[in-house]
C-alpha positions, 0 to 999 in steps of 0.5 A: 371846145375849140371852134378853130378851123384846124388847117396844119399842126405843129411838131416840136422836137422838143424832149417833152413834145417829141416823147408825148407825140404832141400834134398842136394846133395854135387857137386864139383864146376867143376859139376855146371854150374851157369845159373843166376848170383849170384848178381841176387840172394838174399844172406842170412848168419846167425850163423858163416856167413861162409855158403852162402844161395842163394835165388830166389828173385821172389819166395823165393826158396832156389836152392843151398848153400856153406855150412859153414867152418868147426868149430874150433874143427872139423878143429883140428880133420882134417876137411877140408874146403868143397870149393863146392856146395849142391844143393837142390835137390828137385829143380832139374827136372826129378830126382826121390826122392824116390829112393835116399838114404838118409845120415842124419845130425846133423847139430843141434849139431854144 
């Protein structure tokens, strides 16, 4: 369950969000209220294995994430780590897409 006020999504560019057609939405952790537990999902992590995609085992949907630690470069320009959820918004019902900002990312030049 998430509790957050969903004002904008994010679109990376990425080769796995761009293929998936992922809309995210950042949370706090304190917005999310797991319902499955996380070892009756499927766990996928490539690259710097530092993001965490969890997957439906039954029907393959990507729901939420923990995105990835911040690069060497971008923790010397001040980034923090982002200890939260994204959530892919597209698997929240009764939300209207189309009238959702979108922020867009390049997640292709990490």
């Amino acid at each position: 369950m998430v509790t957050a006020d969903i004002d904008h999504v994010r679109v990376c560019d990425c080769s796995i969000c761009r293929k998936r057609g992922a809309l995210n939405f950042r949370i706090e952790e304190a917005d999310f209220a797991l319902e499955t537990p996380l070892e009756n999902l499927t766990l996928y992590q490539w690259g710097s294995r530092t993001a965490k995609d969890y997957f439906c085992p039954s029907c393959g949907i990507l729901p939420f994430r923990r995105p990835s630690l911040p690069t060497a470069t971008e923790m010397i320009d001040g980034t923090q780590p982002y200890t939260g959820w994204a959530i892919n918004v597209r698997c929240l019902d009764h939300l209207d897409l189309s009238d959702l900002p979108q922020k867009l990312i390049s997640g292709s030049k990490l």
